[in-house]
N, C-alpha and C positions, 0 to 999 in steps of 0.2 A: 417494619422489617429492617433487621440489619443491614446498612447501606454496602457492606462488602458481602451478604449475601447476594444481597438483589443485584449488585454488578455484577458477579461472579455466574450466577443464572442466565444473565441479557447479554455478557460475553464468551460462557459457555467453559469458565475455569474452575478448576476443583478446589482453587485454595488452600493444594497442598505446600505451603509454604512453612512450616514445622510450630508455626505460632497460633494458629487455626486450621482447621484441618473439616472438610463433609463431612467426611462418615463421626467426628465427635460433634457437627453442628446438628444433625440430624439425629443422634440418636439423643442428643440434650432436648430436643425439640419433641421427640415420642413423649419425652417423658413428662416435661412442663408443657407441650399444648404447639402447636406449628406458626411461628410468626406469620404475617400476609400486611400486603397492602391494602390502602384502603377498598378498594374493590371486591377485600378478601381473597387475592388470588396467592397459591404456597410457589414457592420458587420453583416446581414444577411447571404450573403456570405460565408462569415468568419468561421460562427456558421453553417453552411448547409457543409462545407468542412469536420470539423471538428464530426460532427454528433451530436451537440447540438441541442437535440429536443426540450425543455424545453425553451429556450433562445428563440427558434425560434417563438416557439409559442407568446412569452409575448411582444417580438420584434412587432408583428403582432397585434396585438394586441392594440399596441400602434399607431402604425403605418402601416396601411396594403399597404399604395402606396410599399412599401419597396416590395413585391411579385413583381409584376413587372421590377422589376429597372435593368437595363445592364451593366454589366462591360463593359471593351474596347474593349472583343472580343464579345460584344452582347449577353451575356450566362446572367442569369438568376441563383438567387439561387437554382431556381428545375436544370437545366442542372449541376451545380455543383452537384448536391448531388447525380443526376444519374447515373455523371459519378464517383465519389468516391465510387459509392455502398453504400452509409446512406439512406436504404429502410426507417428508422424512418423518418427523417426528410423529405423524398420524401410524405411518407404517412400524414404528418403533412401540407406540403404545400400543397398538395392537398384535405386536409379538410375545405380549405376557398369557400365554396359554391356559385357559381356565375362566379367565377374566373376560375374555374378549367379548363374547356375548353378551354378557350382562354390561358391558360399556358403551356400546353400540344401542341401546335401548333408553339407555340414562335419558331424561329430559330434564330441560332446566323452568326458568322462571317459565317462558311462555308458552312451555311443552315443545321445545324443538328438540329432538335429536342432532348428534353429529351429523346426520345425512342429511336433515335440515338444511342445515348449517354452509355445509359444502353447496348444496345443489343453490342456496341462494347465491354464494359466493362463485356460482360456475367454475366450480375445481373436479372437474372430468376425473380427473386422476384418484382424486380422495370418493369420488363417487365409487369408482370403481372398487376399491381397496371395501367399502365400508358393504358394497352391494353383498358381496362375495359372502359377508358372513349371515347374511339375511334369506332364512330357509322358506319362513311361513310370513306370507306378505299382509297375512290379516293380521298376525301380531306385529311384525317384523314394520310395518309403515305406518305405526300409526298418524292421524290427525295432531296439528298442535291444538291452542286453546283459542286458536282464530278459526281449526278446521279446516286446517289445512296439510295436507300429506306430501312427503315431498312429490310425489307424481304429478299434485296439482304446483307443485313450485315451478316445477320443469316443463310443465305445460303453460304455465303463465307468463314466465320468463322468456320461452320460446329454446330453453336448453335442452334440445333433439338430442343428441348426447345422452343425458344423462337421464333423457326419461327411454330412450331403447333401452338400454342398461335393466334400469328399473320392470318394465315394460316384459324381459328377457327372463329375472326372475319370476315375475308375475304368471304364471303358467294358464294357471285360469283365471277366464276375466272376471275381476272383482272392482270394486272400487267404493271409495269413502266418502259422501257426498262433503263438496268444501262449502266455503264460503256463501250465503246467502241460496245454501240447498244446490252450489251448484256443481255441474262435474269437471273433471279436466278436462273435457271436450269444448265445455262450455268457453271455459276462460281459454284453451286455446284458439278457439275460433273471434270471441269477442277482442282477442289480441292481435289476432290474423296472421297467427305464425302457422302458415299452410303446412309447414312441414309436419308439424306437431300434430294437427288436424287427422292428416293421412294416418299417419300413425296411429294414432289412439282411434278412429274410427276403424280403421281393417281388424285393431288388436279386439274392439269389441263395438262392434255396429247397432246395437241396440240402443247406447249411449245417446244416439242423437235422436231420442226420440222423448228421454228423461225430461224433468221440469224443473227449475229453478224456483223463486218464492214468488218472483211474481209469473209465474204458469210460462214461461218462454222455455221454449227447445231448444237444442244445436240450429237445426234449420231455420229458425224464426231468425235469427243471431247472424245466422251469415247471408242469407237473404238482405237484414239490414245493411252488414260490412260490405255487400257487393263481392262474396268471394263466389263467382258462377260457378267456377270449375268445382266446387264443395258442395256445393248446390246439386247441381247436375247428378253427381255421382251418389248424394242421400236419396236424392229422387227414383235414382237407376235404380238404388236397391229396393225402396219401398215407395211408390205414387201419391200413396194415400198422406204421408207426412208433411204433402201440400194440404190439405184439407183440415188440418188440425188447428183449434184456435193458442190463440196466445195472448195470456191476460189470465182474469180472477172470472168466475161467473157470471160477473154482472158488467163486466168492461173487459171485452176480448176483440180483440181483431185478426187478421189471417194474414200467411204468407203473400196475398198476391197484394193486399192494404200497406203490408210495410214496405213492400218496391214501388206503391204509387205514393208512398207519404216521400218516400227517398228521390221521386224522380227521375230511378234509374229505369230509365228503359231496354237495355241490353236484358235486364234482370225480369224484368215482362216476357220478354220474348223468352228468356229460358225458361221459363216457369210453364207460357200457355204450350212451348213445345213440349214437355213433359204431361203438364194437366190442361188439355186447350178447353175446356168448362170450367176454370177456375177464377173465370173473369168473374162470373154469373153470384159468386160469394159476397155475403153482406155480414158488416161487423156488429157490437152490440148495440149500435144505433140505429141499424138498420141501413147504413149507409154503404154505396157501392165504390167502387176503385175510382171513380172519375171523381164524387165526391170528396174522396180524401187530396187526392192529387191536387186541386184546386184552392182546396181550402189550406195546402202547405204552399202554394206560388207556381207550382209546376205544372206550367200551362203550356210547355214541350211537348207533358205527356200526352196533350188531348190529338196530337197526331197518331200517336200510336192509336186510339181507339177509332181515329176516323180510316186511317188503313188497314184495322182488322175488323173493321165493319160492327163494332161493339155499341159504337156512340148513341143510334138508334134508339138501343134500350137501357142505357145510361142518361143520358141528358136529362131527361126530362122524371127520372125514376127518383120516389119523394122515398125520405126516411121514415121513423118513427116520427116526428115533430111534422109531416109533411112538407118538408123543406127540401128542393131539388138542389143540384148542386150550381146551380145559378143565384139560389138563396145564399147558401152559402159564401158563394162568392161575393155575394152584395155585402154580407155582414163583414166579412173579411175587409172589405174596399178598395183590391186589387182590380186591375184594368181587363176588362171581358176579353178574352183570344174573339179576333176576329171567325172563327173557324166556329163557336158556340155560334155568333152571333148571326152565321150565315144558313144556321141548321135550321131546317123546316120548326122539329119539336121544340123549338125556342122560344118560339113565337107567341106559345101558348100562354107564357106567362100564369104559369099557375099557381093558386092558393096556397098556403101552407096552413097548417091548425088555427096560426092565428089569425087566420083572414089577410093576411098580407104577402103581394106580389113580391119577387126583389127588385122592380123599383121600388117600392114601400119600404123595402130595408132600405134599401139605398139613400131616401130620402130622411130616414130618421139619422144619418150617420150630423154629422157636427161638419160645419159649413167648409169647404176648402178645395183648391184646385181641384185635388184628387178625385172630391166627391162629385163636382162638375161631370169631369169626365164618365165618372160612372154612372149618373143619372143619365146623361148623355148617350152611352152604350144603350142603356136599356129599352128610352125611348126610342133609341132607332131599328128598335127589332122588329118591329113594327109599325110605325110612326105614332102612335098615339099612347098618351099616359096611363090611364087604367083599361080596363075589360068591361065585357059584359055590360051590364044593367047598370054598373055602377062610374060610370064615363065622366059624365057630367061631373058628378060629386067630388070623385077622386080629383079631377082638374082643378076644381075647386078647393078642396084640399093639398094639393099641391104649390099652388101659389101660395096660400096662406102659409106652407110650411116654410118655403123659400123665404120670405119675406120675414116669418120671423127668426130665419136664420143669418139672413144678413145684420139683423138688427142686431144678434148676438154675436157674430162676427164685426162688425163695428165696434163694438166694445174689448174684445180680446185683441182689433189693432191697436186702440187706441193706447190701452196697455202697452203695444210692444212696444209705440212712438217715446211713451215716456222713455222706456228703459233704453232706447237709442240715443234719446236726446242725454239722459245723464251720463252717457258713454263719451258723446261729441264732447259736454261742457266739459269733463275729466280730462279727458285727452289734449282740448286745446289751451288749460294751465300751462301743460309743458311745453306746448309747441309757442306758446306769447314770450315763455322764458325766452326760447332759443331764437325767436325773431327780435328782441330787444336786444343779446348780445350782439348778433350778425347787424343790426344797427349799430349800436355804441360804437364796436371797432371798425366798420368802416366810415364812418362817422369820423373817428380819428384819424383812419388812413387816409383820409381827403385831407385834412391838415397836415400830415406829416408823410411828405409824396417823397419818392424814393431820391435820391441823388440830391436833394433839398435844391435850394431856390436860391437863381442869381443876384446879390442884390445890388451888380451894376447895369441891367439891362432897367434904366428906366429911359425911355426915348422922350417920354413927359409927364408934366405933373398927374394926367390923367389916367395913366399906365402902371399896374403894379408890377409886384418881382412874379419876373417868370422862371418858368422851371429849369433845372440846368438839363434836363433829360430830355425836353418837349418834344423836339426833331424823333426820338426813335417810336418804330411800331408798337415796341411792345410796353412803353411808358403809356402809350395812348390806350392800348386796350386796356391797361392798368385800371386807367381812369374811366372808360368806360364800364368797364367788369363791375368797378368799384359802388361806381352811382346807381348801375342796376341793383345791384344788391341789396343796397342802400334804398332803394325806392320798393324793389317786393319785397324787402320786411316788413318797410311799414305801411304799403300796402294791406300785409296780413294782418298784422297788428289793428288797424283801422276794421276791418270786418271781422276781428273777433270781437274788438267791440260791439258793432253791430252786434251781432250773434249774442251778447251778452245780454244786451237792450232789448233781445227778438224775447227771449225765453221770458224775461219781468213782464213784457205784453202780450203774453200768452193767451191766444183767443179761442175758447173753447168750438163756437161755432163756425170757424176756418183754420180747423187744426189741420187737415190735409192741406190744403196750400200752403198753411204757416210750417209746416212741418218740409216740405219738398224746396221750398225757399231756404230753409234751415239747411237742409243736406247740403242743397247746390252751393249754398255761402261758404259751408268748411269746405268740401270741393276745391274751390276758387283758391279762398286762403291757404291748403296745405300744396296746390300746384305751385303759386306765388311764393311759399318758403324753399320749397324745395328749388323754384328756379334762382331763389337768393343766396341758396346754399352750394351751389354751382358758381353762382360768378361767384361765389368769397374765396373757391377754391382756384377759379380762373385768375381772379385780380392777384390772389399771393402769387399763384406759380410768373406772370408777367410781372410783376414789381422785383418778383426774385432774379429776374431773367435782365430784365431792363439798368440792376444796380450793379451784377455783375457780366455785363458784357456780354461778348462773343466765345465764350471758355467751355472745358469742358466741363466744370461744375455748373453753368447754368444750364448747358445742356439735361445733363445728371438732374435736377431739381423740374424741368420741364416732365423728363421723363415719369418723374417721382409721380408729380401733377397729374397728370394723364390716367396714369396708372387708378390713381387712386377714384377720377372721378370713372371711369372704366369700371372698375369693382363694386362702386355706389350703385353706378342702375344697372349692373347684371344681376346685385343681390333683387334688387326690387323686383326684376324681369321676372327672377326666378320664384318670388314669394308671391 
């Protein structure tokens, strides 16, 4: 495109300057073909982006095919300007009379309309402007090529606005199934834009009874979200849309399965106050609410069943697989509620198809505190390992199982040992670097002592030069700071040797003690560096203190000091 068109469109000038002129750029342009950007968009366009309403008009004017014309994605300068929100220019295009209709219906690449467009951009205004010309809502809204209408934009968005608008023309209730078969109710409610909810349910109440692809309704949907007051009020209308499953034929579960999978108990109570027999429903497994509740961790909810007197005929109630939900629990390997474990029907410990108790699950779980514990529960529901006839056996089989799971747990420690011990050997490369320099330079610093060395205090031949500093405190701590430092580095140093000499005599049949020896040794040595990395900061701040005097700069330098090992162990404190 002519770079003085396309400016004159994005600033909104006519370019009547006697040298180029619109109305000859434009009617040159009828005739050989309309320049565009790469985008394909005609200085209409351009000028509809930008909200030149003026431009657009005279453009039109000159040229009205230009109202029609598509860029490469099929958009139209109304789709542009709906979606940048230029209500001016929206209102100007649509004052070309005759046209307006047929513009408002246009769809581009992915079948949006202008109104698309707007309600995705929340332009209230252009909704408005664009509603106004939409008589027949079966024509007038259609779905794009994802199936979606904008009633379901506005309901998914949560733009209350522009779906009453919508909603207002809409006289009788109709609607377009969207995305994956489902409605606006739907994706309003799975958004949990309550407002939207209200809405669209009073405008047409049957909606939340509809299915999606995988078989869920409104209610299955907010039952999940926890929205009670939406709940309540599907219920008020119709009772029975607690009783309806959700799922495909062959895997469905029900409203009262999906507040015991969520753990919301508030959402229990609304439900059995509207349906109080809705406990008594079993999903495609056969599996009852206390069931599911357990087998997601929510072990809250078993109060709710032991104060609505439900538990009774829950606890002990097997599925299809004849598995209670104690079974379940063992497979899970989540810790028993004391509350199961204190119930009469618990006791029973019963069989499932496969001939196995949930101690039996419990025991085949892979060796580890967790499973302790739960083996642990089981047995004490009664004090004894199996049942029945089979007492004996099971005991017997019990040990054997423990035994060969410690044996296979010996083996998965011994694995972690390795992967610790090549964590230590890594880690303590860096740490010999750093206790070798904090040697070397105090190492030095003992030779080379602050305020250097008198060399007339010799009182005899037996006596060397002493310090010119010796008499003050803080030379002394110097010297003390110094040698500590000097002694736990190499200290560390010395037992990371060790430690290097432990891993070459590596003894298969005393790895636990070789291995807890190993820990304690780094222990030892990263305490030792770290208290060496302390005095290298103690001896510098007193050598600095001791060369310069009584002054405010070694004050300043103490401070520094302080500061800095203050900030060393509250990072540590804190990690």
């Amino acid at each position: 495109m002519d770079p003085r068109m396309y400016n004159a469109a994005k600033k909104g000038s006519t370019l009547e300057d006697g040298d180029f002129s619109l109305v000859e750029y434009l009617k040159r342009e009828e005739e050989n073909g309309y320049q565009v950007t790469p985008k394909g968009n005609t200085i209409l366009h351009v000028a509809a982006l930008f909200g030149q309403r003026g431009f657009v008009g005279e453009v039109l004017k000159i040229t009205p095919a230009l109202l029609c014309y598509k860029n490469k994605k099929n958009e139209t300068a109304l789709h542009i300007a709906a979606n940048a929100g230029q209500s001016e220019v929206v209102s100007e295009l649509l004052s070309f009379r005759g046209e307006e209709t047929i513009l408002v219906r246009m769809t581009d690449d992915i079948g949006d309309t202008a109104l698309h467009k707007a309600v995705r951009g929340g332009h209230i205004d252009i909704v408005r402007m664009l509603v106004k010309l939409l008589l027949d809502p079966e024509h007038d809204f259609p779905a794009n090529k994802a199936g979606e209408t904008p009633l379901y934009l506005a309901a998914e968005s949560g733009f209350h606005d522009a779906l009453i608008e919508i909603l207002n023309v809409c006289k009788e209730p109709t609607y377009v199934a969207g995305p994956s078969n489902r409605t606006p109710l739907h994706a309003a409610v799975i958004q949990e834009h309550t407002e939207c909810v209200r809405s669209l349910w009073q405008w047409n109440k049957p909606l939340c009874e509809e299915l999606d692809r995988w078989g869920w309704n409104s209610l299955h949907y907010a039952v999940k979200q926890g929205l009670k007051e939406i709940v309540s009020d599907m219920l008020g209308w119709k009772k029975s849309l607690a009783y309806l499953p959700a799922g495909s034929e062959n895997d469905w579960t029900t409203t009262f399965h999906i507040a015991a999978s969520e753990g919301d108990v508030s959402m229990i109570y609304k439900l059995l106050n509207h349906c109080p027999d809705c406990w008594e429903m079993l999903n495609s497994n056969g599996q009852n609410a206390l069931h599911v509740a357990l087998l997601n961790g929510h072990k809250m909810f078993v109060s709710v069943f032991y104060g609505s007197g439900f538990c009774n005929s829950l606890v002990d109630e097997a599925d299809k697989e004849g598995n209670t939900p104690l079974h379940l629990l063992a497979a899970s390997g989540d810790h028993v509620p004391q509350m199961i474990l204190d119930h009469p029907r618990a006791k029973k410990m019963v069989f499932n198809k496969q001939n196995q108790t949930p101690l039996d699950i419990a025991l085949c779980r892979t060796w580890t505190i967790k499973k302790e514990k739960l083996v642990h529960d089981f047995c004490s529901i009664n004090g004894q390992l199996g049942q029945r006839d089979f007492k004996v056996k099971r005991k017997t089989e019990t040990i054997g199982n423990i035994q060969q799971m410690r044996k296979e747990d010996d083996h998965d420690k011994a694995k972690r040992v390795k992967i610790e011990i090549a964590k230590f050997m890594k880690s303590t490369q860096l740490h010999v670097v750093v206790a070798t320099l904090i040697m070397t330079v105090t190492f030095a610093a003992g030779f080379t002592l602050p305020g250097d060395l008198d060399s007339d205090t010799y009182d005899s031949p037996t006596k060397g030069r002493m310090a010119i500093l010796l008499k003050r405190a803080a030379f002394r701590a110097f010297v003390i700071s110094d040698v500590l430092a000097f002694s736990c580095s190499a200290g560390a140093i010395f037992i990371y040797f060790f430690m290097a000499d432990m891993d070459v005599d590596y003894n298969e049949e005393r790895k636990w003690d070789w291995f807890k020896m190993f820990r304690r040794s780094y222990n030892i040595a990263g305490s030792l560096q770290g208290l060496a990395m302390g005095a290298v900061v103690v001896a510098f701040v007193t050598g600095m203190y001791a060369t310069l005097a009584n002054s405010l700069l070694a004050n300043s330098v103490c401070v520094i000091g302080c500061v800095t090992v203050l900030v060393y162990f509250s990072i540590i404190f804190w990690v």
